[in-house]
DRENROTI-769611 format. One record per residue: residue in three letters; residue number from 1; x, y, z of N, C-alpha, C, CB in turn. Coordinates in pm, 1 decimal, padded with zeros to 6 digits. Glycine has a CB too. Example, Ala and Ser with C-alpha at 12.3 -4.5 7.8 and 13.67 -1.06 7.14 Angstrom:
  code  pos      n_xx      n_yy      n_zz     ca_xx     ca_yy     ca_zz      c_xx      c_yy      c_zz     cb_xx     cb_yy     cb_zz
   ALA    1   01319.0  -00569.0   00780.0   01230.0  -00450.0   00780.0   01320.0  -00330.0   00780.0   01130.8  -00447.3   00904.6
   SER    2   01285.0  -00225.0   00708.0   01367.0  -00106.0   00714.0   01290.0   00003.0   00787.0   01408.4  -00059.8   00572.5
This chain:
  code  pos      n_xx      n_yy      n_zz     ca_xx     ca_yy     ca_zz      c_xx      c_yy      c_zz     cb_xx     cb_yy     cb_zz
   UNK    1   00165.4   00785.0   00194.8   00115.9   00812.4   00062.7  -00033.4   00843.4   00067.3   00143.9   00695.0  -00029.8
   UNK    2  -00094.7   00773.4   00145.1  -00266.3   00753.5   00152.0  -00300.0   00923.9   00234.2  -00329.2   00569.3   00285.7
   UNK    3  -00220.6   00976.7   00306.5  -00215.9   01064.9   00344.9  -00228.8   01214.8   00274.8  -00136.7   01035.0   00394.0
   UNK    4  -00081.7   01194.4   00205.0  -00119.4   01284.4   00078.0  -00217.8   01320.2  -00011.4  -00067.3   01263.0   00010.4
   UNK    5  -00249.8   01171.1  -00060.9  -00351.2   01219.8  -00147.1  -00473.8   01236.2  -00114.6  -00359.9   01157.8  -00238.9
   UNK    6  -00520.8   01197.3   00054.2  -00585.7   01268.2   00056.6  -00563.6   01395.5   00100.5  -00650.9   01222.7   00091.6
   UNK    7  -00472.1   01467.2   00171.2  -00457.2   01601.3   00176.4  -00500.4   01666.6   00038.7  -00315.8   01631.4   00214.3
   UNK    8  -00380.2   01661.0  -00021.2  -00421.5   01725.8  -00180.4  -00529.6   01682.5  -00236.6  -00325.1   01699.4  -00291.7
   UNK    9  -00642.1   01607.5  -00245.6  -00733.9   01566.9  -00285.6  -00868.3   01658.2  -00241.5  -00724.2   01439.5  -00251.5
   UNK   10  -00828.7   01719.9  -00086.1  -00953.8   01743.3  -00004.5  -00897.2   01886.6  -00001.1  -00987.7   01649.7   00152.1
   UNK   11  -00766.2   01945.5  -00025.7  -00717.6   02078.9  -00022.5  -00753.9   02152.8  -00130.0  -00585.4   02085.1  -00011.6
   UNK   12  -00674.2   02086.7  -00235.5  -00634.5   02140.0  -00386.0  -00742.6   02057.0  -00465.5  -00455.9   02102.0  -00442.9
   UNK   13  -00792.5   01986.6  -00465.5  -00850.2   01930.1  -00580.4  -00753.6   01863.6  -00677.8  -00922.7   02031.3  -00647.2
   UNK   14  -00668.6   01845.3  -00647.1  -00559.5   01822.8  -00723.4  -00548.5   01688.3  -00841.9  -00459.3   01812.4  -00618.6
   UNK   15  -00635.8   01738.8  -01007.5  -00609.0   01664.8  -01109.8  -00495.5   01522.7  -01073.4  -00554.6   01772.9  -01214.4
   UNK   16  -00554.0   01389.6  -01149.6  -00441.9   01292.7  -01097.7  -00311.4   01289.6  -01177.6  -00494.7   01147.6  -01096.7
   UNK   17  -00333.6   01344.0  -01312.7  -00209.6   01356.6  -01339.1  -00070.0   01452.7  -01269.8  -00234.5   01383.4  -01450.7
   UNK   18  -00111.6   01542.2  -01225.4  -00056.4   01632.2  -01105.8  -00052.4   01560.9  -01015.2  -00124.4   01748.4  -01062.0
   UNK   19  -00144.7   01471.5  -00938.6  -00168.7   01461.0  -00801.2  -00009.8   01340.3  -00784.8  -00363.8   01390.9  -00758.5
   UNK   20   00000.8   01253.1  -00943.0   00087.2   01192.5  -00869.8   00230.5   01212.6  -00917.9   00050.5   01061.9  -00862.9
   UNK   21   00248.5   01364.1  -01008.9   00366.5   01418.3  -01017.8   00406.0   01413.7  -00897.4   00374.3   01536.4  -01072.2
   UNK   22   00314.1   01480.9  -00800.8   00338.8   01570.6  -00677.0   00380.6   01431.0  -00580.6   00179.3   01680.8  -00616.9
   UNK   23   00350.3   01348.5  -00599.9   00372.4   01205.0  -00486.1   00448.8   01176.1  -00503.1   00310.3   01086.3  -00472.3
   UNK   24   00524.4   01163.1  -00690.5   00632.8   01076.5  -00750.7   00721.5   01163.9  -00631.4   00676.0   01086.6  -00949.3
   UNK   25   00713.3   01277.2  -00648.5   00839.5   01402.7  -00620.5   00911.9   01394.3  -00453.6   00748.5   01589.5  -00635.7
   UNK   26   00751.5   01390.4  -00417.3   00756.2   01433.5  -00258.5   00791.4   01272.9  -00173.3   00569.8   01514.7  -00201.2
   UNK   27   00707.3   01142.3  -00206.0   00757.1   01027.3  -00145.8   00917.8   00975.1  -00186.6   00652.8   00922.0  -00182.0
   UNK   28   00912.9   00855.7  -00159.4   01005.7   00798.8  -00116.4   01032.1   00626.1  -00147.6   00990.6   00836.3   00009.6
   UNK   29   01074.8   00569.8  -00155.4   01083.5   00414.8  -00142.4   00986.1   00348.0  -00264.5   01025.7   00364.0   00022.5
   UNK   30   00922.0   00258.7  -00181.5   00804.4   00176.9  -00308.7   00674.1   00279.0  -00331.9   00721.3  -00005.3  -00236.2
   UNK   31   00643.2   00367.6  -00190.0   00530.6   00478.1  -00253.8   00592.6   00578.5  -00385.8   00480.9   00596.3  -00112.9
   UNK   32   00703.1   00584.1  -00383.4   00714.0   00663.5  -00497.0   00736.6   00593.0  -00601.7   00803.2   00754.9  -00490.0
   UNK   33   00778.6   00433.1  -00601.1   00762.5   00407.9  -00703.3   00653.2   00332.8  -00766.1   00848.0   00375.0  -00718.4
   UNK   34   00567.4   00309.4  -00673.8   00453.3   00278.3  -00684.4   00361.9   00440.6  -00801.4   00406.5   00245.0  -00502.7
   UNK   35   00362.9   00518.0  -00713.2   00304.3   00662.6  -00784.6   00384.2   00731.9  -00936.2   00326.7   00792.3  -00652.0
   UNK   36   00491.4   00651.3  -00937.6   00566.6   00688.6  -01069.0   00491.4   00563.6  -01181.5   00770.2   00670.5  -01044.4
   UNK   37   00478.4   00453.0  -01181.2   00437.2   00372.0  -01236.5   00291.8   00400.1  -01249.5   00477.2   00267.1  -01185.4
   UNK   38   00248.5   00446.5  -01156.4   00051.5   00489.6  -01237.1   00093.2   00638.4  -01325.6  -00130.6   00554.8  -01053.8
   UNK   39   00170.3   00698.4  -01240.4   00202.1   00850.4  -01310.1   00214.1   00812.1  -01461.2   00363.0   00934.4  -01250.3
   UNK   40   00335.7   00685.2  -01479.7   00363.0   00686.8  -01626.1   00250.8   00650.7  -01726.3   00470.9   00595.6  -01650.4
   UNK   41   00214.1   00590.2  -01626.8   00083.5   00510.1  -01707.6  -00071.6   00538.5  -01753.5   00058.4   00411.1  -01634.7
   UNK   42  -00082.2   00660.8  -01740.8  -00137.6   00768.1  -01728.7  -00212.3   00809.1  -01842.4  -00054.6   00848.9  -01693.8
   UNK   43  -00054.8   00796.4  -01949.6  -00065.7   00806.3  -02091.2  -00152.2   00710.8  -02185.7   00059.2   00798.3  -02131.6
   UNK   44  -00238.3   00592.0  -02088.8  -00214.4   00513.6  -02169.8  -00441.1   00485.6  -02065.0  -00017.2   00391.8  -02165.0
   UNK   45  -00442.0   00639.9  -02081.8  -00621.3   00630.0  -02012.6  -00692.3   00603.9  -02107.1  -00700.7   00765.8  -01945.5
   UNK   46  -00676.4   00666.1  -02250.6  -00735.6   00622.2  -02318.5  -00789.1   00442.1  -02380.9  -00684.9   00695.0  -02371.7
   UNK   47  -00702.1   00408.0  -02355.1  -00683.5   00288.6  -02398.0  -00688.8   00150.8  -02288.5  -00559.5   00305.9  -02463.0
   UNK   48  -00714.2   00213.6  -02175.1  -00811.6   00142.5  -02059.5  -00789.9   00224.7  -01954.9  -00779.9  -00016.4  -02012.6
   UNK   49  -00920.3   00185.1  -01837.5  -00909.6   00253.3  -01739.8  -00818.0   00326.4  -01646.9  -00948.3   00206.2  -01702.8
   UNK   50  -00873.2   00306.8  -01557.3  -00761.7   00390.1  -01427.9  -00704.4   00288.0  -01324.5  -00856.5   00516.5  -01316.1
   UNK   51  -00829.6   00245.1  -01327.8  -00843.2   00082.5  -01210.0  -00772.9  -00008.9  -01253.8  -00993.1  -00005.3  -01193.3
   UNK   52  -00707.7  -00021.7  -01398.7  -00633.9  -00121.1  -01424.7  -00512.8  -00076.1  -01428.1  -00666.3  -00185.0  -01527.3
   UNK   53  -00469.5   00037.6  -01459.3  -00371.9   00109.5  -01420.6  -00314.4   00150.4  -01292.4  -00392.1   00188.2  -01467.1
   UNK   54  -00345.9   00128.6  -01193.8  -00382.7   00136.1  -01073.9  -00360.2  -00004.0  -01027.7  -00515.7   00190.5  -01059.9
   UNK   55  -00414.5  -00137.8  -01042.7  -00380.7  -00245.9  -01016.5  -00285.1  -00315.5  -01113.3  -00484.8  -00303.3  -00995.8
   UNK   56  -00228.4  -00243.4  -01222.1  -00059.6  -00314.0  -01233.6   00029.1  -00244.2  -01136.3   00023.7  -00290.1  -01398.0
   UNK   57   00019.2  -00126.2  -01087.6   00099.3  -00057.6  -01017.7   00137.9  -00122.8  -00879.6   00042.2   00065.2  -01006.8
   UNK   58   00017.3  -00187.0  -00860.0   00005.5  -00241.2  -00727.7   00032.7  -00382.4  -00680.7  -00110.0  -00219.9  -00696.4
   UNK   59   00085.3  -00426.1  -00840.5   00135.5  -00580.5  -00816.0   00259.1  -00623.0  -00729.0   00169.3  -00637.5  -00947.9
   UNK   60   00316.8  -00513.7  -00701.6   00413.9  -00589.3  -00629.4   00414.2  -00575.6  -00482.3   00539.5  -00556.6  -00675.9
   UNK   61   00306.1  -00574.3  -00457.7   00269.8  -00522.3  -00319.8   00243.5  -00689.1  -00273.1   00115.2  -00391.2  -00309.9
   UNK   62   00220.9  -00708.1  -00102.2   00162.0  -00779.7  -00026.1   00005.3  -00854.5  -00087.6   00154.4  -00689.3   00090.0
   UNK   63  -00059.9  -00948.4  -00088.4  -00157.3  -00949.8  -00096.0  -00289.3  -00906.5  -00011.1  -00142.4  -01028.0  -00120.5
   UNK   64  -00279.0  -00852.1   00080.4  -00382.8  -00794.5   00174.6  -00385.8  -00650.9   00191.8  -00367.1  -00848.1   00304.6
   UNK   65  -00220.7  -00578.8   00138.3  -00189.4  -00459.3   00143.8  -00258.2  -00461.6  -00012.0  -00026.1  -00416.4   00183.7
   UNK   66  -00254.4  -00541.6  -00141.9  -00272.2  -00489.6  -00273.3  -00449.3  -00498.8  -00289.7  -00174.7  -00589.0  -00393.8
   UNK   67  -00513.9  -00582.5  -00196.0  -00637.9  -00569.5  -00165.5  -00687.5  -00477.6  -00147.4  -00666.4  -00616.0  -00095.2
   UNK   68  -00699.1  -00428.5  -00035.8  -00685.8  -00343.3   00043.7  -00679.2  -00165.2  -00084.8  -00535.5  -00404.3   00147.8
   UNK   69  -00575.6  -00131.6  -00095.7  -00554.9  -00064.0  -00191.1  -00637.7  -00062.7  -00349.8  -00436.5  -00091.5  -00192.2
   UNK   70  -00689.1  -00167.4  -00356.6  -00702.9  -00190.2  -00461.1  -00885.7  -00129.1  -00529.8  -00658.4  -00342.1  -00454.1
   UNK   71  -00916.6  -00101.8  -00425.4  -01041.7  -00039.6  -00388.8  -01022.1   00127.1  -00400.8  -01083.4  -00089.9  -00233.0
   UNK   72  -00897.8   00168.7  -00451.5  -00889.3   00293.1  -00448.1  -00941.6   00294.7  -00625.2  -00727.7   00355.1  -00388.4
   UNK   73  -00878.0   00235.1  -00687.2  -00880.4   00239.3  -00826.4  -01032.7   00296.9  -00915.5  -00844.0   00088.3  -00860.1
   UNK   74  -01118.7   00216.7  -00848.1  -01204.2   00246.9  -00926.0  -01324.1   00392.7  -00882.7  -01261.7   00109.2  -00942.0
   UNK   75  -01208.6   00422.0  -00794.2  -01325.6   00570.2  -00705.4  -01234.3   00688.1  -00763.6  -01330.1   00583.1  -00464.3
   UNK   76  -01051.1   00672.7  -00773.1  -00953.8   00788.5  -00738.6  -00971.3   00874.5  -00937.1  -00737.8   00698.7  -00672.4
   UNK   77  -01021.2   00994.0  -00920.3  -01022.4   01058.4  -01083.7  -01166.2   01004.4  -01095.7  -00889.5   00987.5  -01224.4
   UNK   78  -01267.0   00931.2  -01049.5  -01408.8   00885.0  -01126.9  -01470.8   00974.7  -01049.2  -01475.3   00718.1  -01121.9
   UNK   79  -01509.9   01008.5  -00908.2  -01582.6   01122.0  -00840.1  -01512.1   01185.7  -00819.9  -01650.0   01115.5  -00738.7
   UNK   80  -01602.3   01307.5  -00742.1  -01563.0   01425.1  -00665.6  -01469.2   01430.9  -00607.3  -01628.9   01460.2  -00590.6
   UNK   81  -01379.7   01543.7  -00533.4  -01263.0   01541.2  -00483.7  -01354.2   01485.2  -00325.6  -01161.3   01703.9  -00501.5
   UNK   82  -01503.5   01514.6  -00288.0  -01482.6   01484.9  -00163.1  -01518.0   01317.2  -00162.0  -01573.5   01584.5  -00066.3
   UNK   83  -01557.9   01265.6  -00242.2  -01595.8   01137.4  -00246.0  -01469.8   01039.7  -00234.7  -01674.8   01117.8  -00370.0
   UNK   84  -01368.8   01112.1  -00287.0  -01284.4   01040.2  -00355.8  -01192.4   01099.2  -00183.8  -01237.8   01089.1  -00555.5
   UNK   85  -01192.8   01149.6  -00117.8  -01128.0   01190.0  -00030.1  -01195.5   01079.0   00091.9  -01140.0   01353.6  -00020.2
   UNK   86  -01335.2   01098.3   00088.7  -01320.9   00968.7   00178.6  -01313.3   00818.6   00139.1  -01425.4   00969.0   00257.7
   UNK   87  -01291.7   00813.2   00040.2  -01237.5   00676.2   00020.0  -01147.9   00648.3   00034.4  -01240.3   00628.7  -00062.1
   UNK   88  -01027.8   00763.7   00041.7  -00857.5   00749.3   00057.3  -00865.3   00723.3   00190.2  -00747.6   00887.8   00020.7
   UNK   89  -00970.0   00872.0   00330.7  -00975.1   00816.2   00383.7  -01025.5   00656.6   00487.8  -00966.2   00883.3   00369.1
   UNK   90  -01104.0   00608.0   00430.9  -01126.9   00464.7   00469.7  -00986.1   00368.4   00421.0  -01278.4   00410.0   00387.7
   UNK   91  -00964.1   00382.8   00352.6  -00863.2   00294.4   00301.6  -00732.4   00304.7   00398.8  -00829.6   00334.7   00146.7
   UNK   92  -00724.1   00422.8   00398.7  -00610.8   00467.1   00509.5  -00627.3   00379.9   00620.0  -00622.3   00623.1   00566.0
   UNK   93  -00754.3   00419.5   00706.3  -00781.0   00338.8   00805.6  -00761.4   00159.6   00809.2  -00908.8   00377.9   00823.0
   UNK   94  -00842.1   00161.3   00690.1  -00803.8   00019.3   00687.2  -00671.5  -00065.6   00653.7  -00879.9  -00020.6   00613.2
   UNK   95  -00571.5   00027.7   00643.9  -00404.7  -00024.2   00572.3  -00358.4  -00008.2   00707.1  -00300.9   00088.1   00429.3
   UNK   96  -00396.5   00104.4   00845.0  -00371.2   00108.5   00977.6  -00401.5  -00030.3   01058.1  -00449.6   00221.1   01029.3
   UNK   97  -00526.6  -00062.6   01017.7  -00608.2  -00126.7   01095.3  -00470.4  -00314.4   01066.9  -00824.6  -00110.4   01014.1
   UNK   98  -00456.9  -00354.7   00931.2  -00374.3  -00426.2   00867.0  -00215.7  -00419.1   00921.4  -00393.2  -00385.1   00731.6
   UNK   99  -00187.8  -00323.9   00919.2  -00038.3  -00322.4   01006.2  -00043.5  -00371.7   01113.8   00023.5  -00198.6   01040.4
   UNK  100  -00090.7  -00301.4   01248.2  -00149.3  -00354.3   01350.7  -00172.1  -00465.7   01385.3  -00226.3  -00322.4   01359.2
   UNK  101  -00264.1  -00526.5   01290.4  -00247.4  -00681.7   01288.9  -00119.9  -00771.9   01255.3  -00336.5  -00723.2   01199.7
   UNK  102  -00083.1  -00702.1   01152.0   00061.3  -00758.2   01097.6   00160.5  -00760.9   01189.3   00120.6  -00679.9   00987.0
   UNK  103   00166.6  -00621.7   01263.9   00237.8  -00623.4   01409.9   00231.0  -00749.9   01517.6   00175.4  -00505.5   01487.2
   UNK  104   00092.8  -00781.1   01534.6   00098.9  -00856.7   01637.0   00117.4  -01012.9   01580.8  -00025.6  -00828.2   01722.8
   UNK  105   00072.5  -00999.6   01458.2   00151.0  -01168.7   01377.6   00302.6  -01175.1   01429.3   00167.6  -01166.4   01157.4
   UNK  106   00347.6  -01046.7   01341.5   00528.5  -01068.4   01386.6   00602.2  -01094.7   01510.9   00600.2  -00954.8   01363.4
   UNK  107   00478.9  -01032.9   01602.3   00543.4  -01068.6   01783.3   00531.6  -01224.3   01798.1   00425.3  -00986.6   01939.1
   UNK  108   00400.3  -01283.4   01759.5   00378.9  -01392.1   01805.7   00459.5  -01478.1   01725.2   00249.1  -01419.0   01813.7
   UNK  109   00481.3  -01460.8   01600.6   00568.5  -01555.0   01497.4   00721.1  -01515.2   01551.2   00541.2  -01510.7   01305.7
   UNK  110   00777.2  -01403.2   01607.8   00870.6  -01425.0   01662.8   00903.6  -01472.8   01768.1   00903.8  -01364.9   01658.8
   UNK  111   00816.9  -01485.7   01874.1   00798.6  -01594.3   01991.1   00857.3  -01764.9   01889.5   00575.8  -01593.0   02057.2
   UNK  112   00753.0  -01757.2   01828.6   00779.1  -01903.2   01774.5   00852.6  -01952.4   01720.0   00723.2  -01944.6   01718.2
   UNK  113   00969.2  -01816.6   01680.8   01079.7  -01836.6   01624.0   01178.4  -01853.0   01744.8   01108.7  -01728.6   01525.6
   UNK  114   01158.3  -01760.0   01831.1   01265.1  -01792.6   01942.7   01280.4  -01922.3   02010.7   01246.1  -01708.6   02047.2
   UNK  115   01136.0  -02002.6   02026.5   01100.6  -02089.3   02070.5   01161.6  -02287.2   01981.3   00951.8  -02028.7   02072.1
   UNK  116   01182.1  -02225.4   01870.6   01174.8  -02371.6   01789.3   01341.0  -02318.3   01791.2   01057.1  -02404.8   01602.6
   UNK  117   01410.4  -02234.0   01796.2   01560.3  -02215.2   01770.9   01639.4  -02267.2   01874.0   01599.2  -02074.8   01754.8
   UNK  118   01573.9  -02252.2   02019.5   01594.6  -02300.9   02161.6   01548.1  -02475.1   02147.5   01483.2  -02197.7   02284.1
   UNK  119   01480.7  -02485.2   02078.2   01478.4  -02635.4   02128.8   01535.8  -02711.6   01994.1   01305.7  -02694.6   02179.0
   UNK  120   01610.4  -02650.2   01861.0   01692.0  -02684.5   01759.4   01831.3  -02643.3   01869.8   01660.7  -02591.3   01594.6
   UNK  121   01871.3  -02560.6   01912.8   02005.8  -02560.1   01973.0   01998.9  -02653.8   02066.9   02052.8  -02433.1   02029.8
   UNK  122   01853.6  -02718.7   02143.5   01921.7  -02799.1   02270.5   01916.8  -02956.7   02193.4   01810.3  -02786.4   02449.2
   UNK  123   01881.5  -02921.4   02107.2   01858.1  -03104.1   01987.2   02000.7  -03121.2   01933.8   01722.7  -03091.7   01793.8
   UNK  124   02059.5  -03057.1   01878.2   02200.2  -03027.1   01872.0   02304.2  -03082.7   02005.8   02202.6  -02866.5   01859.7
   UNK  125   02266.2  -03031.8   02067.6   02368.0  -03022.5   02181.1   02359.1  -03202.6   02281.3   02306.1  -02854.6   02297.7
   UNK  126   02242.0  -03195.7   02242.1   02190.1  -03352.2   02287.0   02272.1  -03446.2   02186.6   02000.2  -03381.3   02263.6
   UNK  127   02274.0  -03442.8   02043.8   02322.3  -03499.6   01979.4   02438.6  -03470.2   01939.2   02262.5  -03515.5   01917.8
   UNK  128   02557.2  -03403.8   01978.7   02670.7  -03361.0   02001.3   02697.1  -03415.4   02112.4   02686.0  -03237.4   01996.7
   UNK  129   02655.9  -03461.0   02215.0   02730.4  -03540.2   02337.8   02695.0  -03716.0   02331.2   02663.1  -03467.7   02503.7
């Protein structure tokens, strides 16, 4: 998603009400429904920002992923397409940088899962004889 918009952001210039027709259309899964829920909400600029519109969208996210993201809000439609392009890209980087880490949590938390299951099956087996 972070991809897109900045493509279209740094290509087309691409208005946000467009920008997240074009995301609703083209993504997939929670990015699209993530981009349908600011899309809808859109209607409703007058009557508060973008950034808050932008962080209901983002509530159902992770807390480090909705962090993280959440820094888009108050830059994405307020500057320039190139300002606003490198902020998508930093953010990008930094949602890379977050997986990565998340990756190597899951190896080690699955070690520790393999590890406490092996010594619950041999606690069992001890107390079964």
């Amino acid at each position: 998603m972070l991809s897109m918009i900045e493509f279209e952001l740094a290509r087309f210039k691409t208005p946000l009400p467009e920008l997240f027709t074009v995301l609703e259309t083209e993504l997939d899964g929670e990015a699209a429904s993530l981009c349908r829920r600011v899309g809808a909400g859109l209607s409703r600029l007058g009557e508060c920002d973008f950034s808050a519109l932008w962080a209901e969208g983002l509530s159902f996210l992770p807390e480090e992923e909705e962090r993280i993201l959440r820094t888009l809000g108050s830059v994405l439609g307020r500057y320039g397409a190139e300002e606003q392009t490198q902020a998508v890209g930093l953010c990008h980087r930094e949602m890379e940088l977050a997986k990565d880490e998340a990756r190597v949590q899951a190896k080690e938390k699955g070690r520790v899962y393999i590890a406490l299951s092996a010594a619950g099956g041999a606690m069992l087996c001890v107390l079964l004889l």
